[in-house]
C-alpha positions as CSV (number, residue, x, y, z in Angstrom):
1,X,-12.7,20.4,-13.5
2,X,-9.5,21.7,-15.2
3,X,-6.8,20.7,-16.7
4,X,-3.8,21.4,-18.8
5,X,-2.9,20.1,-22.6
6,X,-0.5,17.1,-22.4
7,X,2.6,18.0,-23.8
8,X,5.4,15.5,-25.4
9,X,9.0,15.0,-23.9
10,X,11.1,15.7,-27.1
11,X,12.9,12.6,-27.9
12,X,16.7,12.2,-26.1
13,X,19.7,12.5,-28.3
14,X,21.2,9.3,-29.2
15,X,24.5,8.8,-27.5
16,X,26.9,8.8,-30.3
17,X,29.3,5.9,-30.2
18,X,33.1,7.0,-29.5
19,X,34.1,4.4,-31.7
20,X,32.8,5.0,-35.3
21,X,35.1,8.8,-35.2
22,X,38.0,7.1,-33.1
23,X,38.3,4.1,-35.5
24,X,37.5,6.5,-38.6
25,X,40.7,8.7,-37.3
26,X,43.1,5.8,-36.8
27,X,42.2,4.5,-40.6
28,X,42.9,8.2,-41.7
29,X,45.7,8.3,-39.4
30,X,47.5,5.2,-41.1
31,X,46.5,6.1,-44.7
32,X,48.7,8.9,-44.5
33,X,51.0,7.3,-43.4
34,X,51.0,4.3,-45.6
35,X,51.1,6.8,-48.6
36,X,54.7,8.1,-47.5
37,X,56.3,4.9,-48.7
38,X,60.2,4.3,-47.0
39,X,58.9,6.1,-43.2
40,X,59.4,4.3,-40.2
41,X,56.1,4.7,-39.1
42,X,54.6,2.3,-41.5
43,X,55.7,-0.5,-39.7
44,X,52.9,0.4,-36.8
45,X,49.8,0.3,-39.1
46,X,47.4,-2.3,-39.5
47,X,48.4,-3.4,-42.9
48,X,51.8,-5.3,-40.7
49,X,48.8,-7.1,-38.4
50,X,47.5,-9.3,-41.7
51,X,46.8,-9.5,-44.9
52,X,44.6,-5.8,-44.6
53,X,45.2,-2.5,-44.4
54,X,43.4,1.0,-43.7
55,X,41.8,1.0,-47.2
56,X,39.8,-2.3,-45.7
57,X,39.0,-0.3,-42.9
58,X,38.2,3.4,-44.4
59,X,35.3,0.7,-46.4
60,X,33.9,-0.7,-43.5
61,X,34.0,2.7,-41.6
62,X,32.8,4.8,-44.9
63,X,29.6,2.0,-44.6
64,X,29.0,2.6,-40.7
65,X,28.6,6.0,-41.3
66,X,26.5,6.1,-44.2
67,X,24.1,3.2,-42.1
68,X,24.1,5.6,-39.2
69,X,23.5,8.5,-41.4
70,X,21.3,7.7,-43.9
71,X,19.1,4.9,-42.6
72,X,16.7,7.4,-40.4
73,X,15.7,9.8,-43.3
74,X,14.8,6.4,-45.6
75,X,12.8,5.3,-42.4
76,X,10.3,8.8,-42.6
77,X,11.1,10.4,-45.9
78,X,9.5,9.6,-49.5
79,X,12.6,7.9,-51.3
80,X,14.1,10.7,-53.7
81,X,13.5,13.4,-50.5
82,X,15.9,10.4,-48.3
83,X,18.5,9.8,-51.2
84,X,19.0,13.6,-52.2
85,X,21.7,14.1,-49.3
86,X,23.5,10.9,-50.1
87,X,23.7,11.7,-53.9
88,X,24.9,15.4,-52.8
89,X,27.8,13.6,-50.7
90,X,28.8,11.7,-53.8
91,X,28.9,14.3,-55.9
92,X,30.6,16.6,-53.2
93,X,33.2,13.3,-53.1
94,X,34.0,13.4,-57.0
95,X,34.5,17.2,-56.6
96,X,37.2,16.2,-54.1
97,X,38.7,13.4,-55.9
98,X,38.8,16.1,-59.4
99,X,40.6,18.9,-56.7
100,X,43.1,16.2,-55.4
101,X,44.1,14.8,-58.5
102,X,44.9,17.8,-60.2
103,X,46.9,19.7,-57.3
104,X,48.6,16.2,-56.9
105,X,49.8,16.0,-60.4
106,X,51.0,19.9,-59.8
107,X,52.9,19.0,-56.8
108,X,54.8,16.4,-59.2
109,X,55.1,18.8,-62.3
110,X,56.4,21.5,-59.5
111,X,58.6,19.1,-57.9
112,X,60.6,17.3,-60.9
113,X,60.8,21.0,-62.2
114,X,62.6,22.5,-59.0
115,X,64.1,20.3,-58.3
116,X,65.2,18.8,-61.8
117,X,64.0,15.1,-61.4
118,X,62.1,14.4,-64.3
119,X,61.5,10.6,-62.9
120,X,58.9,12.0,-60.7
121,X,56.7,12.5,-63.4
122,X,56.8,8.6,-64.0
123,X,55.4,7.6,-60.6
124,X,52.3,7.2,-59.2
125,X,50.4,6.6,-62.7
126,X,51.6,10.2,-64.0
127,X,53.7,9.1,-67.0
128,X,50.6,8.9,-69.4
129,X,49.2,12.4,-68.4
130,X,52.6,14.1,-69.7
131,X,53.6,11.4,-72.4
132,X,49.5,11.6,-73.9
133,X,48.4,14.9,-72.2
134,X,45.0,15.1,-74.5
135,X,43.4,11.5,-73.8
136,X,44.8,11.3,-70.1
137,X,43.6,14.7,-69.4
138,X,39.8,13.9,-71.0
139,X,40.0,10.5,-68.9
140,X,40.6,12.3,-65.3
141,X,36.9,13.9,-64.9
142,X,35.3,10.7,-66.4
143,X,37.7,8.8,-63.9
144,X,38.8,6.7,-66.8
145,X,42.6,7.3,-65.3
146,X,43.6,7.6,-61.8
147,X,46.8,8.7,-60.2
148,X,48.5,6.6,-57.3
149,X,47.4,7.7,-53.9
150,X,44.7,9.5,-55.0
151,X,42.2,6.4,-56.1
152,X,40.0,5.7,-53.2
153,X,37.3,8.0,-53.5
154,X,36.0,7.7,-56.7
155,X,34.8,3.9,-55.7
156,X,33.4,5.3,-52.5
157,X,31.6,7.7,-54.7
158,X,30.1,5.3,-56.7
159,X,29.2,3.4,-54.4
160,X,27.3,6.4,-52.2
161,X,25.3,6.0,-55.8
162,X,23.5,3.0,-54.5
163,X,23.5,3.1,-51.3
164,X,19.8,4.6,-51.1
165,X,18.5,1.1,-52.4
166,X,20.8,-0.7,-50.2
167,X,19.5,1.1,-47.3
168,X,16.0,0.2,-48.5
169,X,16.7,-2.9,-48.9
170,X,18.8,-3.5,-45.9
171,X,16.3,-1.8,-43.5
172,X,13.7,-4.6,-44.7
173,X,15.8,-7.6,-45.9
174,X,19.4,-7.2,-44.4
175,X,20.2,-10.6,-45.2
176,X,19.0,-10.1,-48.9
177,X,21.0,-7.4,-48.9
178,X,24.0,-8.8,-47.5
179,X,23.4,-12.2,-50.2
180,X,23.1,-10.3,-53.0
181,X,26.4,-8.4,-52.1
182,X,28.5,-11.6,-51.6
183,X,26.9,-12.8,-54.8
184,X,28.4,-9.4,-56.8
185,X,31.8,-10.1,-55.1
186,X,31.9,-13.6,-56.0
187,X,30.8,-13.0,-59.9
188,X,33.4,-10.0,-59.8
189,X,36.1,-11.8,-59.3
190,X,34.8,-15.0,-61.3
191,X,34.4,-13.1,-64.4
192,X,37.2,-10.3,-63.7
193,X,34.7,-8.0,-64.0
194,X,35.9,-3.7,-63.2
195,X,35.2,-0.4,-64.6
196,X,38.1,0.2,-67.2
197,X,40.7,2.6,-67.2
198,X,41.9,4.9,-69.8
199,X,44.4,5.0,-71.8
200,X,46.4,3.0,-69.8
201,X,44.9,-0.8,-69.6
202,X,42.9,-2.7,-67.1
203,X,40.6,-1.5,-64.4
204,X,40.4,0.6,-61.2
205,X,42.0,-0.5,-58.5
206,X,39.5,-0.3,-55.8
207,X,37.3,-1.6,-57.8
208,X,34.2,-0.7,-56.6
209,X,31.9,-4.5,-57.9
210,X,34.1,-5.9,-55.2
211,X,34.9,-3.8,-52.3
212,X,31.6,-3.0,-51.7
213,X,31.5,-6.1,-49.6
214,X,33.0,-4.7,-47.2
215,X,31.1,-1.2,-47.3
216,X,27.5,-3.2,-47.3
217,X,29.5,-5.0,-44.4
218,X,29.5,-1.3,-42.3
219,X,26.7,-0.1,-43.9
220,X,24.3,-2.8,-42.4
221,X,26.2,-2.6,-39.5
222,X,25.1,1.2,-39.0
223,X,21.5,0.5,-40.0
224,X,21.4,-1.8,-37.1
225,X,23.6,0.1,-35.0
226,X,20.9,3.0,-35.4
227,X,18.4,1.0,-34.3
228,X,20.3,-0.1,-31.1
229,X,20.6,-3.6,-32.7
230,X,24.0,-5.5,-34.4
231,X,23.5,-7.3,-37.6
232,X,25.9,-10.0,-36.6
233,X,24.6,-11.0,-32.4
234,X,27.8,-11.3,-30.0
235,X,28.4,-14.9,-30.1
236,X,31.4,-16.9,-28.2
237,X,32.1,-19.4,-31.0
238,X,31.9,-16.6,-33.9
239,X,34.1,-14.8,-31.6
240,X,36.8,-17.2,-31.3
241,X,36.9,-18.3,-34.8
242,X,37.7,-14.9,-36.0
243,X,41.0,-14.4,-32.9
244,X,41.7,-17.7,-34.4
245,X,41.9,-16.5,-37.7
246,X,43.3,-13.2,-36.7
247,X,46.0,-15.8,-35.2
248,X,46.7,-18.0,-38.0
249,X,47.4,-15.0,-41.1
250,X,49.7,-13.6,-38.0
251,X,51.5,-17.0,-38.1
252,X,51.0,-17.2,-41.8
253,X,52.9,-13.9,-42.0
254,X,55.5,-13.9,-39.9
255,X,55.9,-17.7,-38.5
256,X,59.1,-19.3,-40.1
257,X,57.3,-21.6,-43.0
258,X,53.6,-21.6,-42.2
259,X,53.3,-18.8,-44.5
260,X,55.4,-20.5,-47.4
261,X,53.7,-23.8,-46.8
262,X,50.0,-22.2,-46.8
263,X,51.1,-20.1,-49.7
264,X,51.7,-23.3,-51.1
265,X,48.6,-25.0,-50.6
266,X,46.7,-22.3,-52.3
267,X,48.5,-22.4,-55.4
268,X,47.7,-25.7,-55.3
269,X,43.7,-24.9,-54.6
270,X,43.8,-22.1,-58.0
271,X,45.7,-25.1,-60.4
272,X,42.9,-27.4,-59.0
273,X,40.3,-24.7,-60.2
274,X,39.3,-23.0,-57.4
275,X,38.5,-19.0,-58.6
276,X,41.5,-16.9,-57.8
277,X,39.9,-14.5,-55.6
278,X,39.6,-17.2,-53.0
279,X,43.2,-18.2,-53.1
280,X,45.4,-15.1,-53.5
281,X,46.1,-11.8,-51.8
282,X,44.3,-10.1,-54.6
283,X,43.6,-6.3,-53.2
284,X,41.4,-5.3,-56.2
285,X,39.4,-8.0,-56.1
286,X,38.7,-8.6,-52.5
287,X,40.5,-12.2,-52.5
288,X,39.1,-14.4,-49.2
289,X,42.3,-13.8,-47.2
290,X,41.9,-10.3,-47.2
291,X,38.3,-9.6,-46.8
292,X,38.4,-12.4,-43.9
293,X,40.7,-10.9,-41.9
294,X,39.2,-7.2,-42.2
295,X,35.8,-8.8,-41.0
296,X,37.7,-10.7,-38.1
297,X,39.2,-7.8,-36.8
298,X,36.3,-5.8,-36.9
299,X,34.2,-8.5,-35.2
300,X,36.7,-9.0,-33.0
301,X,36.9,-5.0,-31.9
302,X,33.2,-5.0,-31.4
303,X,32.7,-7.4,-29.4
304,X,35.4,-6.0,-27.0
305,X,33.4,-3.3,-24.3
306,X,37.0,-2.4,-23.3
307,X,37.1,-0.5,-27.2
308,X,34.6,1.3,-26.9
309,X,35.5,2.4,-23.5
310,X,39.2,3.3,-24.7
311,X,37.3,5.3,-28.0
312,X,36.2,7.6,-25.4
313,X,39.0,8.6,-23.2
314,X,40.1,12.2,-23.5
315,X,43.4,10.4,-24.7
316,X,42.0,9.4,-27.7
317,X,40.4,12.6,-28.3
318,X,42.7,13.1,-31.3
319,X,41.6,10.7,-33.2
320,X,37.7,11.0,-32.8
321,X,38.3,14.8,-33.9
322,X,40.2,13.7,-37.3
323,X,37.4,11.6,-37.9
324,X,34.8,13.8,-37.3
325,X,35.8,15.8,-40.4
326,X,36.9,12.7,-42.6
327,X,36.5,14.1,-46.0
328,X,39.0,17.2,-45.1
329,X,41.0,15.6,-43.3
330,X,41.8,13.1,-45.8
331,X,42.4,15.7,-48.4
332,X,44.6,17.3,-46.7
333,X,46.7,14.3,-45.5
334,X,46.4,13.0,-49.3
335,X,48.2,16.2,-50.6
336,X,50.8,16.8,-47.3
337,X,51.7,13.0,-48.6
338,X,52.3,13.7,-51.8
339,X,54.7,16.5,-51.1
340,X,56.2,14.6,-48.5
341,X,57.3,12.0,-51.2
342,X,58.3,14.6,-53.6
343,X,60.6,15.7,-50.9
344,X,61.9,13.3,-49.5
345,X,62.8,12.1,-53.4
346,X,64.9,15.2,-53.6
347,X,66.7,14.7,-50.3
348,X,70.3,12.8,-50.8
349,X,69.5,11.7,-47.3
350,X,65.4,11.4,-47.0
351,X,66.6,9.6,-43.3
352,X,65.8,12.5,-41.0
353,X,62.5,13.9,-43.3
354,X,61.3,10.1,-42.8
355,X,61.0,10.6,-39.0
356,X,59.1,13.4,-39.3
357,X,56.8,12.7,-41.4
358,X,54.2,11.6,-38.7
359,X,54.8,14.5,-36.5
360,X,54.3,16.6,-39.6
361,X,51.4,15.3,-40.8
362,X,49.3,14.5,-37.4
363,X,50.2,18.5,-36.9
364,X,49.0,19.7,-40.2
365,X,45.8,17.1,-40.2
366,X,45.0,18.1,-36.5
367,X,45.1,21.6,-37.3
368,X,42.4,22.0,-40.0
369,X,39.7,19.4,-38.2
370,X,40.1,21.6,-34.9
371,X,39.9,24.7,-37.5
372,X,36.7,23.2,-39.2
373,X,35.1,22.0,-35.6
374,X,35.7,26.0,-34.4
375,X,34.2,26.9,-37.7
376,X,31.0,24.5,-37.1
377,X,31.0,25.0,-33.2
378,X,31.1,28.7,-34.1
379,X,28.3,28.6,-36.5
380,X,26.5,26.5,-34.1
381,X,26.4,28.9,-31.7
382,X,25.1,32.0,-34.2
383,X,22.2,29.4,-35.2
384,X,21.0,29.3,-31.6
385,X,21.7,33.2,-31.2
386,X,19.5,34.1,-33.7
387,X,16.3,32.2,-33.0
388,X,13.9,33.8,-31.7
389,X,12.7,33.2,-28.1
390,X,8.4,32.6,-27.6
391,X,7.5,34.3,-24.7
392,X,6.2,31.9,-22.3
393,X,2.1,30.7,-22.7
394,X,-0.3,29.7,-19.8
395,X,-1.3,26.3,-20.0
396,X,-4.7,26.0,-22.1
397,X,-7.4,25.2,-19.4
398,X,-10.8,23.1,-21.0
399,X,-13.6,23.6,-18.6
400,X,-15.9,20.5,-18.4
């Protein structure tokens, strides 16, 4: 009798979900714009839906990713083999934060000297880097001082610091996990506590003890969603009460008095005692309204098949390629904003420059992530060129 060696089927490729770069894309998509202050635009980005804006969403998005990423290599790999890439990617993210900080405060300096408006150098947090040049300048790398605009990704840096035990301990003890991060958020805003600034006073203001609420949020998420699982199940009443909420801080915003009355009643609740994170608007701190409605309307998205089917249309294409290649195309959006402001600041009638600022930027941000998906497309290819091809083998055959 003969037969042949069994031989194993390799594994299928996992379907990735449309969403995660559509979603990832939009949030880009609106940061930009949000960061070009006086546009029309800005009144079409989440941020006029609620009490949240993109920065609530780049968090929750930033954690998917890492989940999806990250979560396999801790599932195989001895820990400091798993944790080297993540560590990398927050290094590679302060490097980035260092590059757009310093060719945003040149595209001031240049600005208020061309086009002689001296008050540009006191916006956006520059006004100590020219008035105390020698502290402000030693603070930048330690990330002791931030500019405006460019502040989001030195607390998504330190928060890819720990996310190789959060992904051990989510993979194990999700709900320990997700516990222990309320219980930092809660304590954060009890006790005020931040990482300080320098030499200007008080703290950062993404303040990484609090917003990683809502990046443990994503990143069990993504752990989950790697697995084919959801941490939070589909459920109709969990469903409902976050539309209804979604409903309400609409109401609260724009209904004639709810929003003065409720407004009202939480002053009330913080003279009474009640912590101020849970009864302001707080955006450093996370405060309840906030990080509610940014979990609603993620919830609410996710439960929704008709999203995901929408993420994948060719119509949306646009969007799943800027967030494909988040980390460039967010530096690049960062500094076209900042020069859009400078310009539109020098313009007696910044009217017409205001309506093309999304044209402008969607162009230029569209153009480098097609550029870098040639680039890796390209090098793709040459890494499948140049492996070399085993001729084929006769089946083995065990005589018995």
């Amino acid at each position: 009798m003969s037969r042949s060696e069994p031989t194993t089927a390799p594994a299928p490729r996992r379907e990735r979900d449309p969403r995660i770069d559509a979603f990832r894309g939009l949030a880009l998509l609106m940061i930009f714009v949000d960061h070009v202050p006086g546009n029309p635009y800005e009144y079409l980005t989440i941020r006029n839906l609620g009490f949240s804006d993109a920065a609530e969403a780049f968090f929750i998005m930033s954690g998917i990713a890492a989940g999806l990423a990250y979560s396999g290599g801790f599932a195989r790999k001895p820990f400091l083999t798993a944790a080297e890439p993540v560590w990398k990617r927050a290094w590679t993210l302060y490097l980035a934060h260092i590059l757009l900080t310093f060719w945003g405060i040149a595209i001031f300096a240049v600005g208020a000297e061309v086009f002689g408006l001296p008050e540009l150098l006191e916006k956006n947090n520059l006004s100590a880097i020219f008035e105390r040049p020698g502290e402000t300048l030693a603070a930048l790398p330690a990330l002791l001082h931030q500019i405006g605009y460019v502040n989001i990704l030195p607390a998504y840096s330190v928060l890819l610091l720990a996310t190789p035990f959060a992904v051990m301990l989510g993979m194990r003890h999700p709900w320990v996990l997700a516990g222990l991060s309320v219980g930092l958020w809660f304590v954060t805003g009890l006790w005020r506590l931040n990482l300080p600034n320098h030499p200007n006073p008080g703290g950062w203001f993404f303040n990484p003890f609090a917003w990683q609420i809502l990046f443990v949020a994503g990143l069990l998420t993504g752990i989950h969603a790697r697995k084919g699982t959801r941490f939070v199940p589909v459920s109709r009443t969990l469903f409902w009460l976050a539309l209804g909420w979604l409903a309400l801080v609409l109401a609260w915003r724009y209904a004639p008095g709810v929003g003065t009355f409720l407004n009202h009643q939480m002053a009330k609740l913080g003279a009474a005692g009640v912590p101020f994170h849970f009864v302001s608007h707080d955006k450093t701190f996370v405060a309840v309204p906030r990080m509610l409605h940014a979990l609603a309307l993620f919830y609410v998205l996710s439960c929704l098949p008709q999203v995901r089917a929408l993420s994948g249309l060719p119509a949306a294409a646009p969007l799943r390629l800027l967030g494909k290649h988040g980390l460039l195309v967010f530096s690049v959006g960062t500094l076209t904003s900042l020069a859009l402001q400078v310009l539109m600041a020098a313009m007696l009638d910044p009217e017409p420059m205001a309506w093309l600022v999304l044209p402008v930027g969607l162009a230029i941000m569209l153009g480098v992530a097609w550029l870098a998906e040639r680039r890796k497309q390209g090098a793709r290819n040459a890494a499948t060129e140049i492996v070399p091809q085993m001729p084929p083998t006769a089946p083995m055959r065990v005589r018995s």
